[in-house]
C-alpha positions as CSV (number, residue, x, y, z in Angstrom):
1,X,-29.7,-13.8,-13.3
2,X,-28.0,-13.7,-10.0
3,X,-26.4,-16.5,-8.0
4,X,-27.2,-17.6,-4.3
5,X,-25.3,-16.1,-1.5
6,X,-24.3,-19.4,-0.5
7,X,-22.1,-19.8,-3.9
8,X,-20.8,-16.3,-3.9
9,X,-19.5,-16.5,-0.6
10,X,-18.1,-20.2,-1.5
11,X,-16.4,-18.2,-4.5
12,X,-14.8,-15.6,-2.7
13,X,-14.3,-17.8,0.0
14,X,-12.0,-19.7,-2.4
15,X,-10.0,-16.7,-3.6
16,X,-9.6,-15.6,-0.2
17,X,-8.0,-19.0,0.0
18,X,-5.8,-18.9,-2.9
19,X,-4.8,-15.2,-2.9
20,X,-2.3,-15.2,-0.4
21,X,-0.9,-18.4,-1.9
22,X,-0.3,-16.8,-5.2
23,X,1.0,-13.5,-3.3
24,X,3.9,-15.7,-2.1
25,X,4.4,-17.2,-4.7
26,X,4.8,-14.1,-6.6
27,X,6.2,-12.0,-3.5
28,X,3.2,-9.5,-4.3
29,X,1.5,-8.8,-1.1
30,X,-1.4,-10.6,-0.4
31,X,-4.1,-7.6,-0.1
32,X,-2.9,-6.8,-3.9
33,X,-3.6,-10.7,-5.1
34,X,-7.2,-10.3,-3.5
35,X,-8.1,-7.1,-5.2
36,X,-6.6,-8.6,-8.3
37,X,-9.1,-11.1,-8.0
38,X,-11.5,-9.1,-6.9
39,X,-11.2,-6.7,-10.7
40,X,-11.6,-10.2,-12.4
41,X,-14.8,-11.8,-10.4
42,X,-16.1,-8.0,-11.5
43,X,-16.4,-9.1,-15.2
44,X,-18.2,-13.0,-13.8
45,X,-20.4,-12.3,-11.1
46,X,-23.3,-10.5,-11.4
47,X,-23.5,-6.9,-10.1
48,X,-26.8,-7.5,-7.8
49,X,-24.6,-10.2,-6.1
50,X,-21.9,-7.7,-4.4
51,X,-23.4,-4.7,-4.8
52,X,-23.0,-2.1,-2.5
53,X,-26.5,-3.2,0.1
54,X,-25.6,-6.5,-0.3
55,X,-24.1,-9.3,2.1
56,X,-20.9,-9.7,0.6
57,X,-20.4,-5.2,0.9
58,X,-22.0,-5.6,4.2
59,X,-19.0,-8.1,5.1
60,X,-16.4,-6.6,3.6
61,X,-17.1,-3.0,5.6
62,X,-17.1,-5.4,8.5
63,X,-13.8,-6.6,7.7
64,X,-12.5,-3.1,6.7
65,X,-13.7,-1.6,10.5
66,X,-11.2,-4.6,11.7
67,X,-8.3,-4.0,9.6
68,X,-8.2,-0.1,11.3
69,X,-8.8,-1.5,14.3
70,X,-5.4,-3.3,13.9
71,X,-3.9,-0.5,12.0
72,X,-4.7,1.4,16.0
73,X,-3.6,-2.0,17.4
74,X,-0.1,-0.8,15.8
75,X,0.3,2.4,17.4
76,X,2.3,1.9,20.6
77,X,1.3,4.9,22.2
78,X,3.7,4.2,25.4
79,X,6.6,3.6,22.6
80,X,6.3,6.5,20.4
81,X,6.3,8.9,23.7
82,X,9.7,6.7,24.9
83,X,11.2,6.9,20.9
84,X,14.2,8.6,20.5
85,X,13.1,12.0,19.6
86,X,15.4,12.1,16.3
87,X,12.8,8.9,15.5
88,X,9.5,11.1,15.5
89,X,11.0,14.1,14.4
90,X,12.0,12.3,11.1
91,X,8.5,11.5,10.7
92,X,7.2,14.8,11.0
93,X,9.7,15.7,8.7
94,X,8.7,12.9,6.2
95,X,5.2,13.8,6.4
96,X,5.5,17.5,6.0
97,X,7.7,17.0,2.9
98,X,5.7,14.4,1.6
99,X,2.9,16.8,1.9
100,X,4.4,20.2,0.9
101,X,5.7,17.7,-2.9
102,X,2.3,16.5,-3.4
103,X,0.8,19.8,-3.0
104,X,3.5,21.3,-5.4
105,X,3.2,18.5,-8.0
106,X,-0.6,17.3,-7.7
107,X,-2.0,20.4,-6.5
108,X,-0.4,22.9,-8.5
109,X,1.3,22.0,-11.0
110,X,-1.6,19.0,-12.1
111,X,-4.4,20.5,-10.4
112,X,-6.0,17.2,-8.7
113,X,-8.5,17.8,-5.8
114,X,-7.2,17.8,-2.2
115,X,-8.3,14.1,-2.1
116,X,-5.3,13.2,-4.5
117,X,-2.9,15.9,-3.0
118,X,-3.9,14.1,0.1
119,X,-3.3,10.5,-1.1
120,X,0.0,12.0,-2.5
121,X,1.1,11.9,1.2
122,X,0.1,8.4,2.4
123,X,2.7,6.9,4.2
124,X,2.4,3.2,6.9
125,X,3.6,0.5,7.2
126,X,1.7,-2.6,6.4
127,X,4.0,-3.3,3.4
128,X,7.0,-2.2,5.4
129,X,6.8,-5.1,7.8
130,X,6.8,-8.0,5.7
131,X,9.4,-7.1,3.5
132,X,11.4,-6.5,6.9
133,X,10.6,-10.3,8.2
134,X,11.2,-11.7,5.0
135,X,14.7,-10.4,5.0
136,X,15.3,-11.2,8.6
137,X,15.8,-7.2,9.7
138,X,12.7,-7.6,12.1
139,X,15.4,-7.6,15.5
140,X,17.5,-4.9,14.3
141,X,17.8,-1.6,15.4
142,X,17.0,-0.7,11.6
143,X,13.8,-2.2,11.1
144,X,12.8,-0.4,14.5
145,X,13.8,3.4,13.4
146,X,11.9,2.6,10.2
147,X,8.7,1.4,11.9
148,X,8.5,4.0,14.1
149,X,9.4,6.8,10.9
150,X,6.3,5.5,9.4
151,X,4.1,5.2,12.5
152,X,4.4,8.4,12.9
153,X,3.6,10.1,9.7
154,X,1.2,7.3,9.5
155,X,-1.1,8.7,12.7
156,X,-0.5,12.3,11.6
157,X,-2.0,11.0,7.7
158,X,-5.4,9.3,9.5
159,X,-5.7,12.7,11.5
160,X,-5.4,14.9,8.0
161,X,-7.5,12.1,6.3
162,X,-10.4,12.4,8.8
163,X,-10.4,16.3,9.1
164,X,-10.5,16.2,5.5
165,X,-13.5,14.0,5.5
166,X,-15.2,16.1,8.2
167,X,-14.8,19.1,6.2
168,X,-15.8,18.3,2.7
169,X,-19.5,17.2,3.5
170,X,-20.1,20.4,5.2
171,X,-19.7,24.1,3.3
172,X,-20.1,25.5,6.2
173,X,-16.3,26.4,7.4
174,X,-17.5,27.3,11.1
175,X,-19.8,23.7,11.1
176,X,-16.4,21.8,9.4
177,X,-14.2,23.6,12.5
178,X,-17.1,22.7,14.9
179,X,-17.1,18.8,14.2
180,X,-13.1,18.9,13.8
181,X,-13.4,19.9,17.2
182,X,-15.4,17.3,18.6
183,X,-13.4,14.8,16.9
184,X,-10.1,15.9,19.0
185,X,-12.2,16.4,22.0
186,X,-13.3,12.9,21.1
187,X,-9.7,11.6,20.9
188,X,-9.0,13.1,24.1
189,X,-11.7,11.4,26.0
190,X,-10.8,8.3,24.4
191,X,-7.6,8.7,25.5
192,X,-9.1,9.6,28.9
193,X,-11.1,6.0,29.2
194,X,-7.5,4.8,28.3
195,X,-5.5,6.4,31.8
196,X,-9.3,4.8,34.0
197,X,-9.2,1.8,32.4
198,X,-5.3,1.0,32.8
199,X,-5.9,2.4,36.7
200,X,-8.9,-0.2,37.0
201,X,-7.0,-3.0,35.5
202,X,-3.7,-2.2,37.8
203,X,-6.7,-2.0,41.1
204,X,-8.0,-5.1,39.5
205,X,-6.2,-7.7,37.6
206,X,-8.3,-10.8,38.1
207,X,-11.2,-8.9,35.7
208,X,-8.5,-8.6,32.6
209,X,-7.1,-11.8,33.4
210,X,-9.1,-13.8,30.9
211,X,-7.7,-11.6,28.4
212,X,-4.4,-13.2,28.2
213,X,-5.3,-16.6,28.3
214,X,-5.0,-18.6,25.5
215,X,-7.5,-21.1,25.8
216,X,-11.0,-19.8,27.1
217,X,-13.9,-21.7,26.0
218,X,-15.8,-18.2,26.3
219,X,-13.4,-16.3,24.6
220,X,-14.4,-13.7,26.9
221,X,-11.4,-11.5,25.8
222,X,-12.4,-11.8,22.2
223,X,-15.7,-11.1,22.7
224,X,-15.0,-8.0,25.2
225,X,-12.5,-7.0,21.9
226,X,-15.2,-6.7,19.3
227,X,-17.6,-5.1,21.7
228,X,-15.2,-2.1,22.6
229,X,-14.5,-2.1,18.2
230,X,-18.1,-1.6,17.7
231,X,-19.1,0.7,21.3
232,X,-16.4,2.9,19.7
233,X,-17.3,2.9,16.3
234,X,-21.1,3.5,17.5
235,X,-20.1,6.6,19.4
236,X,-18.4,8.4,16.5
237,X,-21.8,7.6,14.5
238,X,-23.8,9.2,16.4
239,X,-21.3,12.2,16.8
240,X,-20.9,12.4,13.4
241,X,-17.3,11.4,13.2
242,X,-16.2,9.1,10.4
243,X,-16.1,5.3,11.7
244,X,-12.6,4.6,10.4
245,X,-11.4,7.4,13.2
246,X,-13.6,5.4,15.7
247,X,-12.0,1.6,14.3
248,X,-8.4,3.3,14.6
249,X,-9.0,4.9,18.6
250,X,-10.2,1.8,19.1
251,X,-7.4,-0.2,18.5
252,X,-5.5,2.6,20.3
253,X,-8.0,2.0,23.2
254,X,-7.3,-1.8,23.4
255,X,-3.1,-1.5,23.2
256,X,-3.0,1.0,25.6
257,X,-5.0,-1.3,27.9
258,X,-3.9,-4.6,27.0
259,X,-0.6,-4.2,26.5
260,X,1.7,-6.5,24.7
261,X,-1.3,-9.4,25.2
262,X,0.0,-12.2,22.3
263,X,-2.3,-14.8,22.9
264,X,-5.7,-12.4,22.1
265,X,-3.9,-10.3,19.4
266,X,-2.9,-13.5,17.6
267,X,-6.8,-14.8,17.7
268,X,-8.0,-11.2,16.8
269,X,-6.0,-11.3,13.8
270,X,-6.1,-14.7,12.8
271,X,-10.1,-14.3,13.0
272,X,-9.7,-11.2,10.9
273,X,-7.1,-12.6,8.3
274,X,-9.2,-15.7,7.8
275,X,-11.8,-13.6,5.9
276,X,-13.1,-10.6,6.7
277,X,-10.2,-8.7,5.6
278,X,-9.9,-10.8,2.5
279,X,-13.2,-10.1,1.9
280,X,-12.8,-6.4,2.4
281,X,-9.5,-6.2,-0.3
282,X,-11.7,-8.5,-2.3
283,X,-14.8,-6.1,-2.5
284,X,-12.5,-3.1,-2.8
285,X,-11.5,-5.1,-6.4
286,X,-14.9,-6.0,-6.8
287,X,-16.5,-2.2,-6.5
288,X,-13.6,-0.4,-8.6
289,X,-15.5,0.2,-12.0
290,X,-12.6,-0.7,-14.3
291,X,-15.4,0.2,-17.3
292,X,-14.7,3.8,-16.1
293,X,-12.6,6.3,-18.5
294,X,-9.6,6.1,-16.6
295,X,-7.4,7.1,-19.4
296,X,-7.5,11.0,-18.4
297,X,-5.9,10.5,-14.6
298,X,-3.1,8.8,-15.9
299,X,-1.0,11.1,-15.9
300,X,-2.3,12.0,-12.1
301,X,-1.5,8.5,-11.4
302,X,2.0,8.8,-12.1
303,X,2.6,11.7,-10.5
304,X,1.6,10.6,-7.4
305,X,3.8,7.4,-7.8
306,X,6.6,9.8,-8.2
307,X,5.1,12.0,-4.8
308,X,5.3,8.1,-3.4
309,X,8.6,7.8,-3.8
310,X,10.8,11.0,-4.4
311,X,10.0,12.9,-0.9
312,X,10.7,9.1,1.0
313,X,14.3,9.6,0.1
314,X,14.3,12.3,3.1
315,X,14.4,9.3,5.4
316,X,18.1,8.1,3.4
317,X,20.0,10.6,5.1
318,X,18.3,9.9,9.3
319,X,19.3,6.0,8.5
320,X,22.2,6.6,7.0
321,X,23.4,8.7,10.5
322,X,22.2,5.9,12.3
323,X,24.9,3.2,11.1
324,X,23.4,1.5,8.3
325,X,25.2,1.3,4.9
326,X,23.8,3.5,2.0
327,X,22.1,0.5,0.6
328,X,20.4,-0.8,3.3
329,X,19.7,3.5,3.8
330,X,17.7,3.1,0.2
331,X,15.8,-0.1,0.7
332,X,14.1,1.5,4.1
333,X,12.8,4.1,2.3
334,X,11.6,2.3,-0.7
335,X,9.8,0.1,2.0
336,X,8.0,3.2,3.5
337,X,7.0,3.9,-0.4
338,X,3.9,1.7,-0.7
339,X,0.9,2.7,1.6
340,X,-1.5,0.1,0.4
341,X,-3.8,0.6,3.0
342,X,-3.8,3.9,3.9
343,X,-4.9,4.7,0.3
344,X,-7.3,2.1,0.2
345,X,-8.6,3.6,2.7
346,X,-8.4,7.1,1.3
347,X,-10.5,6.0,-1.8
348,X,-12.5,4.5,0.4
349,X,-13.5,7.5,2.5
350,X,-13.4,9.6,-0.6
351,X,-16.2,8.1,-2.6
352,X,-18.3,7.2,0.6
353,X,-18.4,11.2,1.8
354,X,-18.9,11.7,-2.3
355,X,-15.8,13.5,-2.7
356,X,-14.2,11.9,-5.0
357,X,-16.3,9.8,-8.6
358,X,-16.0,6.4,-10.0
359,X,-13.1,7.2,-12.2
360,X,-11.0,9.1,-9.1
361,X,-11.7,5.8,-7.0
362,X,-10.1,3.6,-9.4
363,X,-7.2,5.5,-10.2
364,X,-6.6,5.7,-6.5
365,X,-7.2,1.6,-6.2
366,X,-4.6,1.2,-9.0
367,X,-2.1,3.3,-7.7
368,X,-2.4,1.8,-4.6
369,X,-1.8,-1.7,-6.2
370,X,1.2,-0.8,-8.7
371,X,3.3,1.1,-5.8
372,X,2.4,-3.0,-4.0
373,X,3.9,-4.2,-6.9
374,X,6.8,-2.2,-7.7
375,X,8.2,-0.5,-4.7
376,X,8.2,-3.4,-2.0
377,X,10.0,-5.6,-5.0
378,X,12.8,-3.0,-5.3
379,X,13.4,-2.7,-1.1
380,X,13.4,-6.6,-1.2
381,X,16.1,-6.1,-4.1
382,X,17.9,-3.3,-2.2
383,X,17.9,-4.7,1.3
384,X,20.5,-7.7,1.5
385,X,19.3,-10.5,4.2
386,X,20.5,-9.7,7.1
387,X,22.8,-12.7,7.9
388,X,24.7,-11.5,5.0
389,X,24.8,-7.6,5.8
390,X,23.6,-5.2,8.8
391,X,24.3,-2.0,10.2
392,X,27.3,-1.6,11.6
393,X,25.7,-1.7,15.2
394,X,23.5,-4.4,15.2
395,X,26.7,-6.5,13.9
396,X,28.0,-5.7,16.9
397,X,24.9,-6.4,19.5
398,X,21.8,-8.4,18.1
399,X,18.5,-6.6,19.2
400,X,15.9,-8.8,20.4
401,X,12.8,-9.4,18.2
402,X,9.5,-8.0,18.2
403,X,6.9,-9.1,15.9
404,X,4.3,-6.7,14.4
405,X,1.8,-7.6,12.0
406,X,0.9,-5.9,8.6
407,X,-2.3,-4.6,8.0
């Protein structure tokens, strides 16, 4: 017997609701509450009401296209070229030696598939933020060489997760180099309509002004905003690229364009925080079969907590030069130590381009929500509140504030 859409969507629509509530509550991030939920409305609902053709999967991949089209919304392309080079360098670092451990513990020494060597080297920094605000480090020179450490091994992980995907549905090795191809040359013309569109918008302003204002009654710039998501995301269908790459240049697209727009980035992702992300976390919890024999990749699943957190230490000694105490060191690279998202979005992938089976995909889901759990308590545990104890430079001269959200 199934239930009517209308009461599974009022169901979730309640847990959406309450999730966040009870993620602050706990200081457990919010996406982790949701999937939470989502592994216990699993063993309630019936299966024909969220399977995968349904409305509430057909939602939730709506809301997952969003939340990577905020995860490009992050990248700053303008401030990662003017970053202090010792800022992008680290992150090269941290995602070489991130890689190079995983390989050498998953890889090797466990033998997992590249999917898991690949999780292994997830780094962002949706998690990152939060814990920042709530400790009041947001303004400080700290929070900013962190963000920017993670936003760049972050882009260099969605490049390696998409070439991946492109070249595990073909055997083929000339047809997987073919399509990686025409994914960059993709990229590049994306980046292309990027330098036109800014040259347009600079010839003429009054076209983008709607954009930035707050109160349209057409929501013209939300509206244009969801048609560039989906033109791009249509594109790399029909060229065979996965649509997360398309969701993430998109995002790209629009802050290379846009620009530091509050009013339409605050209704973008108050839109998208109101439910279809929710949604999204909450199918993710909803699709993991927990019935699965898990049991075996347990120990897989630890060593990749310990890949999470042992090669993020690299980041101690970069901070630690940059003025901040030892402590305050630790509790920035514990922060970079939880990539809910990106592996989400790994298991995600993995199981859509049948890489990876049932049991891989929940081992990856519950790795991703115990490093939620346990990594962003022990940076908020670490990293004192800032009108207690900063770096030794921003106790000298404050650095003005600038917001970003987590994914």
């Amino acid at each position: 017997m199934t239930l009517g859409v209308s009461f599974v969507l009022a169901i979730l629509g309640v847990a959406t609701f309450v999730g966040p509530l009870i993620g602050e509550r706990l200081q457990v991030p919010g996406a982790v509450i949701e999937i939470l939920l989502g592994f216990a409305l699993s063993f309630v609902l019936p299966h024909a009401d969220y399977a995968t053709n349904g409305i509430v999967a057909t939602l939730g991949s709506l809301g997952f296209l969003i939340l990577m089209f905020l995860v490009g919304v992050e990248f700053d392309l303008a401030e990662i070229r003017g970053a202090s080079r010792s800022a992008s360098l680290m992150g090269i670092v941290l995602l070489t030696s991130s890689f190079l451990v995983s390989w050498l513990l998953l890889g090797r020494l466990a033998g997992a598939s590249s999917m898991w060597v690949l999780a292994g080297a997830a780094t962002s920094v949706g998690v990152t933020v939060p814990v920042l605000h709530v400790r009041g480090w947001m303004g400080a020179r700290f929070a900013r060489d962190v963000l920017m450490v993670g936003a760049v091994a972050e882009i260099g992980y969605l490049v390696a997760l998409n070439v991946l995907s492109v070249a595990s549905r073909h055997d083929s090795a000339m047809t997987a180099i073919l399509l990686g191809t025409r994914a960059l040359a993709f990229i590049g013309f994306s980046l292309f309509v990027v330098f036109l569109i800014r040259r347009l918008r600079v010839k003429a302003p009054r076209h983008f002004h709607r954009w930035f204002l707050r109160d349209d009654p057409l929501e013209v710039g939300l509206r244009g905003t969801f048609a560039l998501l989906f033109v791009v995301v249509a594109s790399c269908g029909l060229l065979h690229i996965p649509n997360v790459l398309g969701a993430v240049l998109a995002g790209v697209i629009f802050r290379s364009v846009i620009g530091h727009a509050k009013a339409i980035v605050e209704r973008v992702t108050s839109v998208a925080n109101a439910f279809l992300i929710p949604l999204f976390f909450l199918d993710v919890g909803l699709q993991t079969p927990l019935r699965s024999d898990v049991e075996g990749l347990a120990p897989v699943a630890a060593l990749v907590l310990l890949v999470l957190s042992v090669p993020r230490l690299v980041v101690v000694p970069y901070l630690r030069r940059r003025g901040n105490s030892w402590r305050v060191s630790f509790a920035g690279a514990a922060s970079l130590m939880a990539p809910l998202t990106l592996l989400v979005t790994t298991a995600q992938i993995g199981k859509a381009d049948g890489f990876i089976g049932p049991r891989n995909y929940t081992a990856i889901i519950l790795v991703a929500v115990v490093s939620a759990i346990i990594f962003p308590s022990v940076a908020r545990g670490l990293l004192p509140h800032r009108r207690d104890e900063g770096s030794r430079e921003d106790r000298k001269s404050p650095a003005p504030t600038r917001r970003l959200e987590a994914n």
